[in-house]
BATORNU-42675 format. One line per 2 residues: number of its first residue (from 1); their letters; for each residue x, y, z of C-alpha. Coordinates in steps of 0.001 Angstrom, whole numbers, plus 524288, in hexadecimal, padded with zeros to 5 digits. Example, Ala and Ser with C-alpha at 12.3 -4.5 7.8 and 13.67 -1.06 7.14 Angstrom:
// BATORNU-42675
1	as	8300C,7EE6C,81E78 ~ 83566,7FBDC,81BE4
***
This chain:
// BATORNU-42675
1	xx	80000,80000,80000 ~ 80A9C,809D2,802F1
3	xx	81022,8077C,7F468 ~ 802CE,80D54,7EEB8
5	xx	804A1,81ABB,7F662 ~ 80EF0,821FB,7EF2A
7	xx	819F3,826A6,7F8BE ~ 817B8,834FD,7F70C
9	xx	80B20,83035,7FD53 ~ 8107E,829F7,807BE
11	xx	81ABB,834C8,80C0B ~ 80D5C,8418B,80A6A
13	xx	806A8,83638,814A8 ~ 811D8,83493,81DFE
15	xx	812C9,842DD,81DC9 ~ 80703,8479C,820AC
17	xx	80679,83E22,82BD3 ~ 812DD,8431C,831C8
19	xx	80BFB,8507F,82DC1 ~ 7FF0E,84F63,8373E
21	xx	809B0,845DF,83FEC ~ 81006,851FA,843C6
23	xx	805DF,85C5B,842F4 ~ 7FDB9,85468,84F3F
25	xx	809DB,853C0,85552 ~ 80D4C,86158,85566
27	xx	7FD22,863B6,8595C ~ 7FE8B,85C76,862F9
29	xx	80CBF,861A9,86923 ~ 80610,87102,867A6
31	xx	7F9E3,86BD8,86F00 ~ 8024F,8655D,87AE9
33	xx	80B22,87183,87A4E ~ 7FF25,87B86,87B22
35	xx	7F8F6,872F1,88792 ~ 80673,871C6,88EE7
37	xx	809D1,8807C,88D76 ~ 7FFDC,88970,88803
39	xx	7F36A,88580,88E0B ~ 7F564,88817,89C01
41	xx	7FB78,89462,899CF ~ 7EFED,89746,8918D
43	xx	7E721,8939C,89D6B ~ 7EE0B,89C83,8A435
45	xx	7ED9E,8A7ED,89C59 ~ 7DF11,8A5FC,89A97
47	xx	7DD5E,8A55E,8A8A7 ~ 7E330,8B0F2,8A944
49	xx	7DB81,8B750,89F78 ~ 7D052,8B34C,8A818
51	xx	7D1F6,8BC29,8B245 ~ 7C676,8C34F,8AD1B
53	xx	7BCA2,8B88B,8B059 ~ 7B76D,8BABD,8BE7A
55	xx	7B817,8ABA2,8C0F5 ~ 7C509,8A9B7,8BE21
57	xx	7C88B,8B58F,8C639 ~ 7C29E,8B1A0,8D1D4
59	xx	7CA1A,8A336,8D011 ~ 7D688,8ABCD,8CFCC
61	xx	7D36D,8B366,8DB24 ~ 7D017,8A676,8E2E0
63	xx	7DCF1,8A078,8DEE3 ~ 7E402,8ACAD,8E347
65	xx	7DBAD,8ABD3,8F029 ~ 7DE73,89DD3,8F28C
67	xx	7EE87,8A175,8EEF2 ~ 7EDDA,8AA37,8F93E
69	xx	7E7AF,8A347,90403 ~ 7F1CE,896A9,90358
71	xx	7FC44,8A1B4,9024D ~ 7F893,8A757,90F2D
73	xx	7F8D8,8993F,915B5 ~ 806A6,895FA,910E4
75	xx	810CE,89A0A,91BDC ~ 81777,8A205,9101A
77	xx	8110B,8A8F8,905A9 ~ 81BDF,8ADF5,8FE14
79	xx	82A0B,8A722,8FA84 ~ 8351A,8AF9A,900F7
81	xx	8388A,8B515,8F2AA ~ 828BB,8B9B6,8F008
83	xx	82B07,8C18C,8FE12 ~ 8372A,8C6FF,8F9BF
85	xx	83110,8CB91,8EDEF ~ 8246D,8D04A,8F2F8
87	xx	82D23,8D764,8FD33 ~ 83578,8DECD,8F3B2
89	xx	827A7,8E1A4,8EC2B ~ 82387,8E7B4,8F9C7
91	xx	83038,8EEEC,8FBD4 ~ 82DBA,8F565,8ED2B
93	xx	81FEE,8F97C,8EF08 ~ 8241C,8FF90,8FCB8
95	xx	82CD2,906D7,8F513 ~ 8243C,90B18,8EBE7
97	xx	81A04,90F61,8F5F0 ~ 82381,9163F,8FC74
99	xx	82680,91F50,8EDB6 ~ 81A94,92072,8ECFF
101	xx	81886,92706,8FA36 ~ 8218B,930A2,8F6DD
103	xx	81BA0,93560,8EB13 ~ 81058,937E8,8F095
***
């Protein structure tokens, strides 16, 4: 049987199954690609967008709430570098109050 197809046959055959062969493959490596690295940080952005919706806002607000409650029953709140930080944020806005005193 494979003497009656000519071989220019054959070869246009093989090739277009290597053809859709490698165009589901490359489907198929863009889809896994776009769920391991673009969706979440599409969910994200769209949560974002969200803020608008009052629902969503008050979920926010609860998380923040509930953040802030087990914060306050840990024995430290803040690493020794955040305190620094917030410290020398303190020290600047003193400053700044202080300028501003004067101007007045």
């Amino acid at each position: 049987m494979t003497q009656d197809i000519p071989k220019k046959n054959r070869n246009l055959k093989t090739f277009f199954i290597k053809l859709i062969s490698i165009v589901i493959a490359i489907i198929i490596t863009i889809n896994i690609l776009y769920n391991l690295l673009l969706s979440e940080r599409l969910e994200k952005i769209d949560k974002i967008l969200l803020l608008n919706n009052d629902q969503f806002r008050e979920t926010i607000k609860d998380k923040i709430r509930k953040e802030l409650y087990d914060g306050l029953e840990k024995e430290n709140m803040l690493s020794i570098e955040d305190k620094k930080l917030l410290y020398k944020i303190y020290l600047k806005l003193q400053e700044e109050f202080k300028t501003l005193e004067k101007l007045k």
